[in-house]
C-alpha positions in Angstrom: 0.0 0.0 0.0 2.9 2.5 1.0 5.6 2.5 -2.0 7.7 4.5 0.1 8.4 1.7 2.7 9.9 -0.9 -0.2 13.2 -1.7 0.9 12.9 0.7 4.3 14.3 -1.1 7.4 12.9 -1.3 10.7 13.4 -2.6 14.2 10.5 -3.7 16.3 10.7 -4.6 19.9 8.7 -7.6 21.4 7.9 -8.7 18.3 7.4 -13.0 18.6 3.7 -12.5 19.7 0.4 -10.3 19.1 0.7 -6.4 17.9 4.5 -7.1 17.4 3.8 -9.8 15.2 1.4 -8.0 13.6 3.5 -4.7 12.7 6.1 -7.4 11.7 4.1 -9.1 9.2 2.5 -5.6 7.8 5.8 -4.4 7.2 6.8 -7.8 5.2 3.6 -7.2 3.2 5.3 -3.5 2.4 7.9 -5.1 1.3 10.3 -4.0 4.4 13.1 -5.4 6.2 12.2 -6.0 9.8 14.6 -7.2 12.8 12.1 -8.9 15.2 13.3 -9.0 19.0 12.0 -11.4 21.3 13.2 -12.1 24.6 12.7 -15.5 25.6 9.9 -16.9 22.5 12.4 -17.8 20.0 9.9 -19.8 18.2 7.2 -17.3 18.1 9.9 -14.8 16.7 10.8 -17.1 14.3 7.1 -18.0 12.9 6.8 -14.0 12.6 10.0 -13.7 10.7 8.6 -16.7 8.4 5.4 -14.4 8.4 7.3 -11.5 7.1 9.2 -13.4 4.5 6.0 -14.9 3.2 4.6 -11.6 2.6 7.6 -10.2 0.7 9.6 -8.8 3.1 13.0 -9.9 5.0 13.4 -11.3 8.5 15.6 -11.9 11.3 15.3 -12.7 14.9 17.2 -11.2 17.4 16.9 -12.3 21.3 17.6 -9.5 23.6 16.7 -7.4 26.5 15.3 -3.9 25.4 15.8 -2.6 29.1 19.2 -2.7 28.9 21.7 -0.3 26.5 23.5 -3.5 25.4 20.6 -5.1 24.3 19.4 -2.3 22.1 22.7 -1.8 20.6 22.5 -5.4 19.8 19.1 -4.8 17.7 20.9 -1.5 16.1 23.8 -3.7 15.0 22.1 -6.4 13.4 20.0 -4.2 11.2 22.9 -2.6 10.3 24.9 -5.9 9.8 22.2 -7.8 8.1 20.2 -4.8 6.2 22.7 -2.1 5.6 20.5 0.9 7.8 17.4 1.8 9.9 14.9 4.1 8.7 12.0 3.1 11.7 12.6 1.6 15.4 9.1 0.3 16.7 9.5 0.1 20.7 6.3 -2.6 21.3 7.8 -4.6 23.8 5.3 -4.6 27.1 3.9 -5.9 29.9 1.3 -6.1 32.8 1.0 -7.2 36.3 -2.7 -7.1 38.2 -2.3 -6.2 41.6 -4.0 -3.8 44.5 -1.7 -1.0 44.5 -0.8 -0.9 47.9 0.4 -5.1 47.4 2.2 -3.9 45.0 5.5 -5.2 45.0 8.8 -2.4 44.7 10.1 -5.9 42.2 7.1 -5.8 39.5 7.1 -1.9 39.5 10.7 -2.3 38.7 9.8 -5.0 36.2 7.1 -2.8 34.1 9.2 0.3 34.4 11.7 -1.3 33.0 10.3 -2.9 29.9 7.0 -0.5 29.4 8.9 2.9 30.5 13.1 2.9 30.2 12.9 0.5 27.0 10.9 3.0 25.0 13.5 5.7 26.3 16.3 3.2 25.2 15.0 2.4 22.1 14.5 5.8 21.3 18.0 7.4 22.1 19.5 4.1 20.2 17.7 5.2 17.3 17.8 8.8 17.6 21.6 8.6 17.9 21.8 6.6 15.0 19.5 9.1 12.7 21.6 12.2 14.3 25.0 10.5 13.1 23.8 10.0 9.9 21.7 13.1 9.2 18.4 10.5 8.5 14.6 11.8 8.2 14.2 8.7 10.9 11.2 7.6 12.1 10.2 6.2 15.8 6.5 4.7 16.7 6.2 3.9 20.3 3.1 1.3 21.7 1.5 3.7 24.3 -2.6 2.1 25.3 -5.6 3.5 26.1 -4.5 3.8 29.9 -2.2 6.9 29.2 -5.4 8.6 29.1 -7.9 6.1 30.9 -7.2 5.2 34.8 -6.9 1.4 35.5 -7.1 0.2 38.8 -5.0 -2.5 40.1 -2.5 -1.6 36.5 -1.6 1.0 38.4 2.6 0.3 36.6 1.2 -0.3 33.4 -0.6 3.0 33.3 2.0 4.9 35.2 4.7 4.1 32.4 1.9 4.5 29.8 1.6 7.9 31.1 4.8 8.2 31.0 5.2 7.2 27.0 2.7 9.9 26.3 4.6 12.3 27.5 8.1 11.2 26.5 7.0 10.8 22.7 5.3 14.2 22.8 8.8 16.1 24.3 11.3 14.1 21.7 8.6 14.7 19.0 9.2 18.1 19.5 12.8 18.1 20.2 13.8 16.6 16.9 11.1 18.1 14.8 14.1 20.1 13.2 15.9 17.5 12.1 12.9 15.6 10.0 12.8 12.9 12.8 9.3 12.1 13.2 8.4 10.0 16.8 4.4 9.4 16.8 2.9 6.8 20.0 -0.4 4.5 19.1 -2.9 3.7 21.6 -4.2 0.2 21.1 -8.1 -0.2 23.3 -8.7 -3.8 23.7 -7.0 -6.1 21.3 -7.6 -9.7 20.6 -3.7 -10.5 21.7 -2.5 -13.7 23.6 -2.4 -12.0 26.6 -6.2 -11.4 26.9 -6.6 -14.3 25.5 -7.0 -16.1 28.6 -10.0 -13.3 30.2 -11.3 -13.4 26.5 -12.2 -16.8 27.1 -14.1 -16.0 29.8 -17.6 -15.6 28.3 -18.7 -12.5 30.9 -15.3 -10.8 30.8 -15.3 -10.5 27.0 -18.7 -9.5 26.9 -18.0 -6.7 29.7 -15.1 -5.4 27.9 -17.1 -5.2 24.8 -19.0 -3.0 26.6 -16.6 -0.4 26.8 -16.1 -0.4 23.6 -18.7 2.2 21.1 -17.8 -0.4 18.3 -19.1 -3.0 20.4 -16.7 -5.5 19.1 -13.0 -6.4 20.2 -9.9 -4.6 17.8 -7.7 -7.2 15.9 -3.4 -6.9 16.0 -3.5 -6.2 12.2 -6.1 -3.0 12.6 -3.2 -1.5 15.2 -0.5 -2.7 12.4 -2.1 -0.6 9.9 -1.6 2.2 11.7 2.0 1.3 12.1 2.5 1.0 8.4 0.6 4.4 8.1 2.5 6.3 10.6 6.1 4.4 9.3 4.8 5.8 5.7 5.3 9.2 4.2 1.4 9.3 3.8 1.8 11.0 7.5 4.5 13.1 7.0 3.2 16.0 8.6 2.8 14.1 11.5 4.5 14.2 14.7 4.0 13.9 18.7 0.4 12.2 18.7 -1.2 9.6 20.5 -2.9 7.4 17.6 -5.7 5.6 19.5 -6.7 2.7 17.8 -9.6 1.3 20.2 -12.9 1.8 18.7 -13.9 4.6 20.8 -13.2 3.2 24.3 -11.3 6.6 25.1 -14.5 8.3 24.1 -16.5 7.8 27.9 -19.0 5.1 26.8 -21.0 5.5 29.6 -22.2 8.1 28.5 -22.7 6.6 24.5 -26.6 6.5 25.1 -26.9 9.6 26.3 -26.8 8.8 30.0 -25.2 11.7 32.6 
């Protein structure tokens, strides 16, 4: 669909399962290079990589730990080794832990912070030194949710740091504006990934999450690719420092969809 991305290379974080596969195999179909991390599903990074290369694109599979410097150097080099360049760094990688705040333990904070919060920053200054060196119109997407903008109890990490992407993406947006370096976030609602797939099962869980939803249906991985590929595309080149929510509505206050209030 985008020209423009043919031959373009790009990095995406937490890529062996659900949105990251997603992105990964929307970017194949585009006709892009794509280095998938993972961190410990080797085979699900691998079946995305055969994914990509399927659709047209090329693949490789790198294992490493976005939290850490080293570990994002190590997905910098092996674009560069195996691809030549980078032209867009996806920082997906996530996750969740339930808990009642105040049994919240200091060690899961840590663990979301770390992943959800300091790997986006990581990600970003990896690619944002690499497009400064080489005087590159780069481009960096970051995987924000709903819950930058909508409180979740007992998520109370996972929204923290997702507040915290909002306004991280919004200040680097803006501070590399100048140099052509565009660094969007999207805001996935409730996505049909493997991890809801277990409270998705539950008959009276997906149907009360549906109800948040105005769409009244739950989103699938490729709808939050597509906005990926838009926002990775010169079709948004104006484009800069937004949240794109992808969540049919749910950031809209359902409750009040049928006029209630």
């Amino acid at each position: 669909m985008y020209t423009d991305l043919n031959n373009k290379v790009a990095i995406i974080t937490g890529g062996s399962k659900g949105i990251g596969t997603a992105i990964s195999k929307r970017f194949g179909q585009e006709k892009m290079s794509v280095v998938i991390n993972y961190n410990s599903d080797e085979k699900g990074a691998q079946n995305a990589a055969d994914e990509v290369k399927q659709a047209g694109g090329q693949a490789v599979i790198v294992q490493a730990n976005v939290a850490t410097e080293e570990g994002n150097q190590k997905l910098l080099q092996a674009a560069l080794d195996n691809f030549g360049d980078l032209d867009v760094w996806v920082n997906n990688a996530g996750m969740e832990i339930k808990s009642a705040t105040h049994e919240l333990s200091l060690d899961d904070w840590n663990k979301m912070i770390a992943v959800d919060q300091t790997g986006v920053f990581l990600g970003s200054k990896t690619a944002l030194a690499y497009f400064k060196k080489n005087n590159k119109k780069g481009n960096i997407i970051n995987m924000s949710s709903v819950h930058e903008q909508i409180p979740w109890p007992t998520f109370a990490g996972y929204a923290a740091a997702k507040g915290g992407v909002k306004l991280f993406t919004k200040t680097i947006a803006m501070e590399y504006a100048k140099d052509g370096i565009r660094v969007n976030a999207i805001g996935p609602g409730a996505i049909n990934t493997p991890i809801n797939a277990k409270k998705f099962a539950d008959k009276e869980q997906y149907d009360q999450t549906v109800s948040m939803v105005p769409m009244d249906r739950i989103g699938d991985p490729e709808e939050v690719a597509a906005g990926a590929a838009w926002l990775a595309s010169s079709e948004s080149s104006y484009v800069t420092g937004i949240t794109l929510f992808i969540d049919g509505g749910m950031t809209l206050y359902p409750a009040f969809k049928d006029g209630q209030g």
